[in-house]
DSSP file (Angstrom, degrees, kcal/mol; ACC not computed):
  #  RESIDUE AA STRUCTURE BP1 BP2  ACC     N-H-->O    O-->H-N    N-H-->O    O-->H-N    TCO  KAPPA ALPHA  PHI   PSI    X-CA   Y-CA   Z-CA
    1    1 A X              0   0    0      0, 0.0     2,-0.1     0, 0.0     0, 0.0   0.000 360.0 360.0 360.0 136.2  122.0  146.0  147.6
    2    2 A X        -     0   0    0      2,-0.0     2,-0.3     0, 0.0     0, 0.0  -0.434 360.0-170.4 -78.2 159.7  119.7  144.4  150.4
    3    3 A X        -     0   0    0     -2,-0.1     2,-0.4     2,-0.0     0, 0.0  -0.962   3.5-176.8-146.2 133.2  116.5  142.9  149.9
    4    4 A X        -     0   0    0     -2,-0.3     2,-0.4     2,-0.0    -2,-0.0  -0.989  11.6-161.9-136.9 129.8  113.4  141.6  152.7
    5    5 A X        -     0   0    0     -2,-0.4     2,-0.4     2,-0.0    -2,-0.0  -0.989   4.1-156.3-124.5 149.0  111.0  140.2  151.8
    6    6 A X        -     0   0    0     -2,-0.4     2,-0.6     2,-0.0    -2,-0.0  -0.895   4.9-149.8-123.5 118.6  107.8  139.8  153.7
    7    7 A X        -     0   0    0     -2,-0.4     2,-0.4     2,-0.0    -2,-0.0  -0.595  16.1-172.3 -52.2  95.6  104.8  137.1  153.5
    8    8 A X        -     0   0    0     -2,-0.6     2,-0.7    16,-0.0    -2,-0.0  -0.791  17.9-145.0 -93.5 146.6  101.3  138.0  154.3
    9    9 A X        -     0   0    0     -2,-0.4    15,-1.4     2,-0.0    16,-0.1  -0.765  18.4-155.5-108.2 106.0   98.0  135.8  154.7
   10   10 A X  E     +A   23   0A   0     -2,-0.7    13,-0.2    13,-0.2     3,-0.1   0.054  22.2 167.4 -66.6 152.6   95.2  137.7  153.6
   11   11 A X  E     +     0   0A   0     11,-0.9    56,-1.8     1,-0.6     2,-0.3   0.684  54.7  36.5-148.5 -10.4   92.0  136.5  155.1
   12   12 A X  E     - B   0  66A   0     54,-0.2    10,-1.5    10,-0.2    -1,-0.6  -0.977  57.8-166.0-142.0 148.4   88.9  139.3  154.5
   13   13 A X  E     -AB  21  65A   0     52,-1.2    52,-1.3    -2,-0.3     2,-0.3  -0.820  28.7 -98.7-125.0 156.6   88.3  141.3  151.8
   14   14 A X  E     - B   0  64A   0      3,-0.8     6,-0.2     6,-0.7     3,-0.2  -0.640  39.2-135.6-106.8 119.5   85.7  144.8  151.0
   15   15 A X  S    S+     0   0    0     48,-1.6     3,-0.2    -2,-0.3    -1,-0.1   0.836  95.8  45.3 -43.5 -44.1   82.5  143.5  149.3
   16   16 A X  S    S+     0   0    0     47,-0.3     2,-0.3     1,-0.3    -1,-0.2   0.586 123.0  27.2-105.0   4.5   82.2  145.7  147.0
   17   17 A X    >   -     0   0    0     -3,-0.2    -3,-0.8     3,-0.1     3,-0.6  -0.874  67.0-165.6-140.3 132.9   85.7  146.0  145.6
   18   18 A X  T 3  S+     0   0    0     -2,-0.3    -3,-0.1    -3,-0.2    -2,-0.0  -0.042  70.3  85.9-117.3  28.8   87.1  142.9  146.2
   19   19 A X  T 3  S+     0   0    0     12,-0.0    12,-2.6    -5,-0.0     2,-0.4   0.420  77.1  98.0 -95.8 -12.0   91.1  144.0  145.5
   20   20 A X    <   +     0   0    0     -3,-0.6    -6,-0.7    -6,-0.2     2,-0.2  -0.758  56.3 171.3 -64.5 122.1   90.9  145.1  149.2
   21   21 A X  E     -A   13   0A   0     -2,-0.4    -8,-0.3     8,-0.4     6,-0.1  -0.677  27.4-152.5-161.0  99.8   92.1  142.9  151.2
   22   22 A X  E     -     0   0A   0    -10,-1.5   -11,-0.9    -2,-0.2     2,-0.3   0.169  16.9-148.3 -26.8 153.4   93.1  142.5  155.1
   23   23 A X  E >>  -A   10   0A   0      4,-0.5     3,-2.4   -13,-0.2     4,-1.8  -0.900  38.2 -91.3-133.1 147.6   95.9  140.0  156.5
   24   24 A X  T 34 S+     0   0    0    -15,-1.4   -14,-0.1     1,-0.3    -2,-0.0   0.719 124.4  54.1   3.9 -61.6   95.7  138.5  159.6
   25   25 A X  T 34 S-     0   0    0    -16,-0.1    -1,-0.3     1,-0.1   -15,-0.0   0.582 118.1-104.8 -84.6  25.6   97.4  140.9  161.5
   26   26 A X  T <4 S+     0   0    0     -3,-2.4     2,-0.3     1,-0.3    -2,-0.2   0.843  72.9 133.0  64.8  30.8   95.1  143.7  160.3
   27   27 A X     <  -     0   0    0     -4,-1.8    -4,-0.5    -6,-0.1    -1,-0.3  -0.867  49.8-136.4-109.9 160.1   97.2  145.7  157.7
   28   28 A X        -     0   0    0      9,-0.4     9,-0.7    -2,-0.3     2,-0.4  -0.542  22.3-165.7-111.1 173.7   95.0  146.4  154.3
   29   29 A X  E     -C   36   0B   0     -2,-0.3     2,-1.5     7,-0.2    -8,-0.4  -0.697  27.3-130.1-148.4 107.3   96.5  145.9  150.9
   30   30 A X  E  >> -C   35   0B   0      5,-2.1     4,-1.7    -2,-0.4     5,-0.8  -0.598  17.4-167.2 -80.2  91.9   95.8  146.7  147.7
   31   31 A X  T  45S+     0   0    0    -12,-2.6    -1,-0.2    -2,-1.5   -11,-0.1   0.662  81.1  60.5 -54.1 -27.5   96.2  143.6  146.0
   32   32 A X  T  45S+     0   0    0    -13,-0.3    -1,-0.2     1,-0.2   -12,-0.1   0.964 121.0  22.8 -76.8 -40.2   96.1  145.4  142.3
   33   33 A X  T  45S-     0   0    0     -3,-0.3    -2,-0.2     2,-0.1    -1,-0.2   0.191 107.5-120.7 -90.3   1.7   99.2  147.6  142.8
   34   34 A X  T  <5 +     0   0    0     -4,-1.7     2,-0.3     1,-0.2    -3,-0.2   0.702  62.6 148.9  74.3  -7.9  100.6  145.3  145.5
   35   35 A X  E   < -C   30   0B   0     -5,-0.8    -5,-2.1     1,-0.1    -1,-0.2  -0.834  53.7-127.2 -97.2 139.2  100.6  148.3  148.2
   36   36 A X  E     -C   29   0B   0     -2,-0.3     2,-0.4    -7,-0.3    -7,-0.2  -0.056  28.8-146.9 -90.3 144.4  100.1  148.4  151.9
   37   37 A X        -     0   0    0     -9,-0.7    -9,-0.4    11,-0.0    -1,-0.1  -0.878  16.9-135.2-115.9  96.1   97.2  151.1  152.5
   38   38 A X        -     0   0    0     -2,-0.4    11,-0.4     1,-0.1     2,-0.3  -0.144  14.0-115.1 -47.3 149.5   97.6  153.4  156.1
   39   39 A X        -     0   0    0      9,-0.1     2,-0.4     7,-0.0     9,-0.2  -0.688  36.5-162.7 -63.8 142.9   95.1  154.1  158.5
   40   40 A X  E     -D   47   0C   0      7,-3.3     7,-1.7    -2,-0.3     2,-0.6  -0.938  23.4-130.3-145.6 153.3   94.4  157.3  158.8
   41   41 A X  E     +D   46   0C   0     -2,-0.4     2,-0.5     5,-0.2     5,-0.3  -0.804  23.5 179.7 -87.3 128.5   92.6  160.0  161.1
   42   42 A X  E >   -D   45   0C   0      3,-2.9     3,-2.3    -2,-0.6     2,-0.1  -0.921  67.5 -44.5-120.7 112.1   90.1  162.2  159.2
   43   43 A X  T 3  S-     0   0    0     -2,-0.5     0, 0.0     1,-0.2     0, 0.0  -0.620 125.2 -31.8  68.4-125.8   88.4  165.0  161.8
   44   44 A X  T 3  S+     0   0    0     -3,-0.1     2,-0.3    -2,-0.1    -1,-0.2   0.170 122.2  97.9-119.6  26.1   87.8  162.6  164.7
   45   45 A X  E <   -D   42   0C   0     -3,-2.3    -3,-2.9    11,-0.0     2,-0.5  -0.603  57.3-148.3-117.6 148.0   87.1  159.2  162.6
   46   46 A X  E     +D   41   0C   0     -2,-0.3    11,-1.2    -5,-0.3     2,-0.3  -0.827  42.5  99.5-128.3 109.1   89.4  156.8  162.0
   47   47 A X  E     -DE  40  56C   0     -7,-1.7    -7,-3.3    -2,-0.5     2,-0.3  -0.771  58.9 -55.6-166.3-160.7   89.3  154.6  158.7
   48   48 A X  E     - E   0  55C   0      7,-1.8     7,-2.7    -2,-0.3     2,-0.4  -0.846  29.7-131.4-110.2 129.4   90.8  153.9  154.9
   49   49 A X        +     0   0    0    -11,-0.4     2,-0.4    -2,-0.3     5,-0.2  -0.826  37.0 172.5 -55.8 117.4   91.1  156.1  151.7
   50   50 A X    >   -     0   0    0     -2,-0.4     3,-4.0     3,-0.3     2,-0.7  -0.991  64.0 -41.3-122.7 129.1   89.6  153.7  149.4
   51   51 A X  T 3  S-     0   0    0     -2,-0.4    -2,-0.0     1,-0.3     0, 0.0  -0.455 115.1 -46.6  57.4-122.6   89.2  155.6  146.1
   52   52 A X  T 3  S+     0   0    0     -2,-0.7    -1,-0.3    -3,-0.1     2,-0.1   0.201 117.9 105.7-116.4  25.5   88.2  158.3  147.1
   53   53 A X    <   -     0   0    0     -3,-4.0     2,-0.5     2,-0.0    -3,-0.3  -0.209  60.4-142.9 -73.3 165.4   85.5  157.1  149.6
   54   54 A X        -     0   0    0     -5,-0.2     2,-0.6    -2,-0.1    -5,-0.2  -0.795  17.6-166.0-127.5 115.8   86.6  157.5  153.3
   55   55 A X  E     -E   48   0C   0     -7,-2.7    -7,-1.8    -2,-0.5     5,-0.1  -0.836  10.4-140.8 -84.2 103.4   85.4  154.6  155.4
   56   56 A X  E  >  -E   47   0C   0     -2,-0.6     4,-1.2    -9,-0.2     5,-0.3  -0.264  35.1-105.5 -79.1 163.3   85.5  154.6  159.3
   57   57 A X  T  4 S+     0   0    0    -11,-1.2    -1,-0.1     1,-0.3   -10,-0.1   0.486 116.2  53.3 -55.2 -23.2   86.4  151.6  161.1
   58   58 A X  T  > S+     0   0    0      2,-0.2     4,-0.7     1,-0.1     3,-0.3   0.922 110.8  48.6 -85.9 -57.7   82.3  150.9  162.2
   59   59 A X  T  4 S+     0   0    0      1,-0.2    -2,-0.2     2,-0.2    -1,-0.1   0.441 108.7  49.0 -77.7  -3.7   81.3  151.1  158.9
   60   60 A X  T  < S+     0   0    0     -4,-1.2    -1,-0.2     2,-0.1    -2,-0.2   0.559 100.2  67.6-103.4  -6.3   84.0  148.8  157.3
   61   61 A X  T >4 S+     0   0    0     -5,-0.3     3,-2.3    -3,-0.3    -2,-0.2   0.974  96.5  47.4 -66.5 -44.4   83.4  146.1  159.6
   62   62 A X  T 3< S+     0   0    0     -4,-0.7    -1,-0.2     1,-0.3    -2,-0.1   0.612 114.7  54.8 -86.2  15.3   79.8  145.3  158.5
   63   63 A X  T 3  S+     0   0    0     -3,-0.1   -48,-1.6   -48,-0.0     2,-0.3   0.053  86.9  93.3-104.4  33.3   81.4  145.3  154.6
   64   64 A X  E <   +B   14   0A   0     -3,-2.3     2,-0.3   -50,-0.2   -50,-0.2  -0.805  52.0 176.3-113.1 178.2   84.0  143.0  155.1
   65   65 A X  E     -B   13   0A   0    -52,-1.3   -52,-1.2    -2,-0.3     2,-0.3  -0.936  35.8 -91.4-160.1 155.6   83.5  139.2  154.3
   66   66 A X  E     -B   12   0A   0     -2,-0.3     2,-0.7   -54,-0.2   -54,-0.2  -0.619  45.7 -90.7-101.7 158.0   85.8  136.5  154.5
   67   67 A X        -     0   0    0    -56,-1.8    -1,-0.1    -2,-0.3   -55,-0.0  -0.463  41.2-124.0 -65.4 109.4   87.9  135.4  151.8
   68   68 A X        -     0   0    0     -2,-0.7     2,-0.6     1,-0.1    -1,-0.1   0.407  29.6-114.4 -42.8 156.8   86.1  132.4  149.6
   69   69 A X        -     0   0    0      2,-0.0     2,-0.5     0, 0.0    -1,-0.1  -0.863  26.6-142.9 -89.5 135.9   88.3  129.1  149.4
   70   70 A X        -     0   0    0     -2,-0.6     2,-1.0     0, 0.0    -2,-0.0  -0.941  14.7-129.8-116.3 112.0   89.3  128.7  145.9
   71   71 A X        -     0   0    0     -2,-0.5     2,-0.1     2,-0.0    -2,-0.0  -0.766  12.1-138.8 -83.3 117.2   89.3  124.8  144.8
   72   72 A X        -     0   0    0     -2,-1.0     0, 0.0     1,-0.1     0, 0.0  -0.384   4.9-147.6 -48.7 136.6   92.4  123.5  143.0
   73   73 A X              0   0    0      1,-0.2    -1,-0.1    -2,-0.1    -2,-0.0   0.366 360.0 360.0 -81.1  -1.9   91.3  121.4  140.4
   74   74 A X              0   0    0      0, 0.0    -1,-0.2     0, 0.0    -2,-0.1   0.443 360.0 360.0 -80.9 360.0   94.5  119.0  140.6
């Protein structure tokens, strides 16, 4: 059996559920189940299933924020 594995670096996350989460190159992720989330066309909008919200692309820019720096304590 084969295996690839691939490394992302997340860098913005959805304010108000913060298990959303962007990498660099713009793919989204659901950090709690560890799965890659599509874009999708709905009518003539283009955005993310997030629960069962749909968000176009306009309106999830002004909720994203970037992801805080966490200090190690070492």
């Amino acid at each position: 059996m084969n295996t690839i594995s691939v490394n992302y670096r997340l860098k913005w996350e959805l304010k108000t559920d913060t298990k959303y989460k962007w990498s660099e190159c713009g793919k989204l992720f659901n950090t709690q189940t560890g799965r890659m989330k599509k874009k999708v066309l709905n009518g003539s909008s283009i955005g993310y299933w997030i629960g069962r919200d749909f968000i176009t692309l306009d309106n999830l820019r002004k909720e994203l924020q970037l992801i805080p720096k966490q200090d190690c304590p070492f």
